[in-house]
N, C-alpha and C positions, 0 to 999 in steps of 0.2 A: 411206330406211331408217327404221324405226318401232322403235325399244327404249325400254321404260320404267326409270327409274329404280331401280337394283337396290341392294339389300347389298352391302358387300363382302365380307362372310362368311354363310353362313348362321343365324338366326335361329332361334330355339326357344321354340316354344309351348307356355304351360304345360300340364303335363300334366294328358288328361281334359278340355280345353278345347272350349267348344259355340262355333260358330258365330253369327251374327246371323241371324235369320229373318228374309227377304225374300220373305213370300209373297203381297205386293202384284207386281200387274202393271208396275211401272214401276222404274226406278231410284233413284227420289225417293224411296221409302221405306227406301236404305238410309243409315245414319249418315253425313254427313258426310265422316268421315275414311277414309270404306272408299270413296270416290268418288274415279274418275281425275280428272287435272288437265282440264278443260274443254278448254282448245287441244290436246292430246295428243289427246282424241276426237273433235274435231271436223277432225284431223289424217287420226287413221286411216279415220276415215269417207268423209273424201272421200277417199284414197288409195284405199280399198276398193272406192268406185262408178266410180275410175278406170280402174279395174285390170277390175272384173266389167261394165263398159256396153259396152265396145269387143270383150270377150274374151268372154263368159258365153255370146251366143249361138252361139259358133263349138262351144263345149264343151257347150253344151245340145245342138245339133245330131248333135256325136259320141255323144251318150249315147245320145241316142233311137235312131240308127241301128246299132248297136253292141249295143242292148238287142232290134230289129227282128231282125237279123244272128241273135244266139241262138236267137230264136222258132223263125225260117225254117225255121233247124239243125237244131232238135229234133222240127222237123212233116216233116222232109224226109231230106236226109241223116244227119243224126246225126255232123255228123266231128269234133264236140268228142268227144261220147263214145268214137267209134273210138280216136283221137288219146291219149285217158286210157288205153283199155286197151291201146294199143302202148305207151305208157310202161310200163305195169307189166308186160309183156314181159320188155321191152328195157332198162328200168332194173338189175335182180336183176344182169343179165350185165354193168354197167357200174362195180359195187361196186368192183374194184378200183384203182379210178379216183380214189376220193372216201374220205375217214375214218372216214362211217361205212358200213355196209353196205346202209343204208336209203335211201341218197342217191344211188344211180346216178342216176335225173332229172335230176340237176344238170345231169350232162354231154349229156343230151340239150335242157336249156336251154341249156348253153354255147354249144352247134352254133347254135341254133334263132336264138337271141336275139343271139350275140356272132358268128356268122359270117355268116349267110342275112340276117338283118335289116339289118345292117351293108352288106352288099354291095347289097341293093336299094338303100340311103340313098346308096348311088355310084354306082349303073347310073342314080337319079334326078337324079345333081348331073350327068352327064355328058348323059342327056338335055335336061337344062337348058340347058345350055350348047350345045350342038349344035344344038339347035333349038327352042330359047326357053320359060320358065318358061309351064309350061301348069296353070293352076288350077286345073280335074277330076281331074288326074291329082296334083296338091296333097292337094286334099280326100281321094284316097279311097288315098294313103297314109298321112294322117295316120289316117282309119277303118282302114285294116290294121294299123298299127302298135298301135293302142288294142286291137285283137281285138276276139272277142266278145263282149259283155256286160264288155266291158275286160280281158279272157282278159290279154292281152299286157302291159298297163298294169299288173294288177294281180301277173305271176308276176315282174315289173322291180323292182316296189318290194320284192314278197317278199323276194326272194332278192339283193338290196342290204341290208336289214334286217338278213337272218338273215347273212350274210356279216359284215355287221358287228360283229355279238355274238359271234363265234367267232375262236378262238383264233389271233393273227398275222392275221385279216379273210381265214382263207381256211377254204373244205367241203370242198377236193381233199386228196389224198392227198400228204402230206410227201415231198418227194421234185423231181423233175423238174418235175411236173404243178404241184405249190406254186410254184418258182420261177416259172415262165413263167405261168401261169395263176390264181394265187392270190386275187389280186384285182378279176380281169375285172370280176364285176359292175358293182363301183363305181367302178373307173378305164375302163374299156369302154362296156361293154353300155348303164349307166346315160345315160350322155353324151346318147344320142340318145334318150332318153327324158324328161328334165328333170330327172336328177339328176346335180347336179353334185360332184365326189370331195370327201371331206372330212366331207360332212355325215351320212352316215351311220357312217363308222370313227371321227369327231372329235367334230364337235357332239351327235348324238344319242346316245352314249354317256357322254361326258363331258361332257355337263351335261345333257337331259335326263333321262335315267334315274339320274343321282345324283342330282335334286333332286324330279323323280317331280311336276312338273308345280304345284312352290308358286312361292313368291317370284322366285327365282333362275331359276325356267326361262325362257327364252328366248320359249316361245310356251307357257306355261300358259293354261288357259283358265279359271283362276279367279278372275279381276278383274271378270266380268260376267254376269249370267243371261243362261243357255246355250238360255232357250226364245225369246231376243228375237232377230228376223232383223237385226237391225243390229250387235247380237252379234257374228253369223261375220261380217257385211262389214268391220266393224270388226279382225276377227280375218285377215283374211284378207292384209292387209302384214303384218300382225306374221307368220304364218306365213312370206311370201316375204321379209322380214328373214330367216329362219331358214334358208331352204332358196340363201339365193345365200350363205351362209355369215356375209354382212355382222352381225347380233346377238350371233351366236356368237363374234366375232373381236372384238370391241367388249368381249364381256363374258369372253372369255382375259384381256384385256388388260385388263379391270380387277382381276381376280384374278391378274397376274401370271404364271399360267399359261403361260410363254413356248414350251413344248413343245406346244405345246396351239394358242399363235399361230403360231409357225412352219409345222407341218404344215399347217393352216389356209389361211394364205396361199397355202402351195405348192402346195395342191389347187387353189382355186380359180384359181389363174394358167394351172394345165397345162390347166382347161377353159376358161379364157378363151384360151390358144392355141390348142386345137383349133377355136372358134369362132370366133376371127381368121379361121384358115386359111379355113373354108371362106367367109367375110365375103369374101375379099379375091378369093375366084371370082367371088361372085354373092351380093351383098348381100339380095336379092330371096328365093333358094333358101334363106339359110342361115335369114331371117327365119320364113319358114315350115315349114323341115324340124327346125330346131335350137331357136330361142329360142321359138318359138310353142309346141311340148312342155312348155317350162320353165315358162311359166305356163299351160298347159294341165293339168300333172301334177299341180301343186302349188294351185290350184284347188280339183282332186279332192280330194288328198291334204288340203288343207285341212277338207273337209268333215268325210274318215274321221278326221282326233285331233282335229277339235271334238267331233264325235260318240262317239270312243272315250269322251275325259274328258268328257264331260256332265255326269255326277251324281256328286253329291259329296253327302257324308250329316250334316246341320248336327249330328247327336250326336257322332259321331265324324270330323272334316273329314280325318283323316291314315289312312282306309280303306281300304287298298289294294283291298279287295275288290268296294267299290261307287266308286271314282276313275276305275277301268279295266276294261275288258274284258281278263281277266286268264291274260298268257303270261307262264311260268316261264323269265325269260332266264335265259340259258346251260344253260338242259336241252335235251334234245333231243325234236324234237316228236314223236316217236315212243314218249313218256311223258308227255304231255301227259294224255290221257285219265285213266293209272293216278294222277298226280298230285290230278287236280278229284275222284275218286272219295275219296282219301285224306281231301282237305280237305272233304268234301262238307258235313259236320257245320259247318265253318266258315261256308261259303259259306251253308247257311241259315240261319244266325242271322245273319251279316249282313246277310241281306235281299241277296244282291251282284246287281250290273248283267250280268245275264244276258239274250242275246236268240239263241235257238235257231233255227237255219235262215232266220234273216229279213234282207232287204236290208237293206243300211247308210243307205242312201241313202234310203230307206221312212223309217227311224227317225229319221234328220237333219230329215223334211222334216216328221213330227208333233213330230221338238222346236222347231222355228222355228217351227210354226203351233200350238203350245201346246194340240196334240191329244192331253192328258192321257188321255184316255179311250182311245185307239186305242192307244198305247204301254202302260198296262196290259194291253192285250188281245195285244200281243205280247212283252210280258214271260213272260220262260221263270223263274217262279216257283216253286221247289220248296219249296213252302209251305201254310199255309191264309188268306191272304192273300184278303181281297173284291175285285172290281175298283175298288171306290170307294174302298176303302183304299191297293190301289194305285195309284189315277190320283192321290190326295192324296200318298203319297211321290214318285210323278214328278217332281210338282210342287214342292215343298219341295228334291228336291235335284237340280233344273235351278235354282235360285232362288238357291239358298246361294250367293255371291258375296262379292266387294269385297276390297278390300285387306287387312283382319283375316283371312278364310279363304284368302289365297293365305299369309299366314305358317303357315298352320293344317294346310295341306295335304301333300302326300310324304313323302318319305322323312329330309329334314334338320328337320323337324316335331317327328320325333318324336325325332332326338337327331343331332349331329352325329359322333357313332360311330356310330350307325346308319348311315350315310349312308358314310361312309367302309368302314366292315364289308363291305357291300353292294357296292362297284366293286370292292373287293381280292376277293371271291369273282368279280366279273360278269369281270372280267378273265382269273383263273386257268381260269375253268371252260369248258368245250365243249360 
């Protein structure tokens, strides 16, 4: 387990406070006191290369084929495309199902994801068991379950996320459907994907997004320049502290937060029971159908919130605008769009971190390889910005760093009424 050293209250930064400029190549250039403890990085570092030497190429190997998978798709059959337009079908007629009217899809993930997928992951333990752990037949369920181009991986975390920002952690319609089905994703569905309950209804609402990625968050990524690839290695336990719940529970528990540690615990115990259970079949099965996900997911998932929070903006470090690639929790995203037009005036004076149609994983790989240039050129700039002007802000706020701008940064930054304001609406709201 990797946590550093936190508050026990949130911190506040004087107001209009600039960051340290770190637009040297190294870490050496920043202050002293904005530098991790030595053994804590040379801690997480190796955890890092333990964690990506044994696993990275298994999850290289998904990407590639999984990225192949789509190509084939789209020169051949097309059955992702079919597949979207039977949802939008078939969804309209399943509104009454789900809260809002725009959400019938859910229910055609619910089937897809929490019964079909489910059942193949026991028609495979049962083949296992029958007649012996066969490792093609390994490999290329774990390739279906990822989908195409990570189709599968990527609608799991979705709809775990967005389940957890809404109201009671359920999209279905109040009633029957609520009771029984409320919160599949994340007590379900998720299990056999690599996420385990708790971390998105407990820890990702009640402490990341109260503290919006400064001091206090669990897995901020503002202790280090976000263009250095040692960076995410380094980032990449402190993520999996996050996601087995272990940081999160550690730091209830230094805030007292006893509601907060209970539910905590209890998640995590009901997924380490289901992972007993299937352990105690077939140690061998459960390693590669169940915990191999878990850091397979989260891996991924480590790259897309290094990359979310990348850049942070040394004039103003408490940005919401340029911190994140920015969703309006507890709205629904079916106002999404009417919203960024509203704010649109905002979003081009702050310069915000916008990247239009383009892979995540594209953007990840010019921020670790400090392809300043190539990242301006996929910056969705609604500006008159130069390219050279903006490969120089790339660069400035992938650099911004260190212990002084994680106090500088989120949401308790900028007041601890802010911060409090902000969960008593993310809470109420749907």
């Amino acid at each position: 387990m990797c946590t550093r050293k936190r508050s026990k209250s949130p911190s506040r930064a004087p107001k209009n406070a600039k960051a340290p400029s770190n637009s040297k190549s190294s870490t050496s250039s920043m202050p002293e006191s904005d530098k991790l403890n030595p053994a804590y990085e040379f801690l997480t570092l190796m955890s890092g290369i333990l964690i990506l030497v044994p696993f990275g190429p298994f999850v290289a190997w998904q990407v590639f084929w999984c990225t192949v998978w789509e190509f084939v798709d789209k020169k051949s059959l097309n059955l992702i495309q079919l597949c979207a337009k039977a949802s939008d079908v078939v969804g309209p007629k399943l509104k009454g199902l789900v809260r809002h009217p725009k959400d019938g899809f859910v229910i055609i993930l619910l089937v897809y994801l929490g019964v079909f997928m489910p059942a193949l992951f026991f028609y495979e333990l049962n083949l296992s068991l029958t007649a012996g752990f066969n490792y093609k037949r390994c490999l290329a369920f774990n390739l279906f379950r990822i989908g195409p181009m990570y189709a599968n991986f990527m609608w799991v975390y979705v709809m775990c996320h967005k389940e957890g920002h809404a109201i009671n952690g359920s999209l279905l319609k109040r009633g029957i459907m609520d009771k029984l089905f409320g919160s599949m994703f994340n007590h379900w569905v998720g299990m056999f994907h690599g996420v385990i309950p708790g971390v998105f209804t407990i820890s990702h609402i009640h402490n990341h997004h109260k503290y919006d990625n400064d001091e206090n968050d669990v897995y901020s990524t503002a202790y280090r320049p976000r263009d250095e690839f040692t960076s995410w290695v380094r980032y990449v336990p402190e993520w999996m502290a996050y996601a087995t719940n272990a940081s999160s529970l550690v730091f209830f528990i230094q805030q007292k937060e006893w509601k907060r540690v209970v539910g905590t615990m209890l998640s995590t115990m009901y997924y380490c029971a289901f992972v007993g259970l299937i352990w105690h079949f077939s140690p061998m099965f459960c390693f590669w159908y169940l915990v191999y996900p878990l850091i397979e997911g989260n891996i991924l998932l480590s790259v897309v919130n290094y990359t979310w929070h990348a850049f942070i903006d040394p004039e103003d470090p408490s940005n919401d605008y340029v911190n994140s690639t920015t969703v309006y929790a507890g709205v629904h995203w079916s106002k999404h769009r009417a919203l960024y037009e509203k704010h649109l005036p905002e979003y081009k004076k702050a310069k915000a971190s916008i990247f239009y149609g383009e892979n995540l994983f594209v953007i990840f790989g010019c921020i670790v390889a400090k392809d300043y240039t190539k990242l301006a050129e996929l910056y969705y700039e609604p500006g008159n910005m130069t390219k050279t002007e903006l490969a120089d802000m790339m660069k400035a706020r992938l650099r911004c760093a260190g212990r002084s701008v994680a106090k500088m940064v989120g949401r308790s930054a900028k007041s601890v009424a802010s911060s409090k304001k902000f969960m008593s609406k993310e809470i109420k709201s749907n």
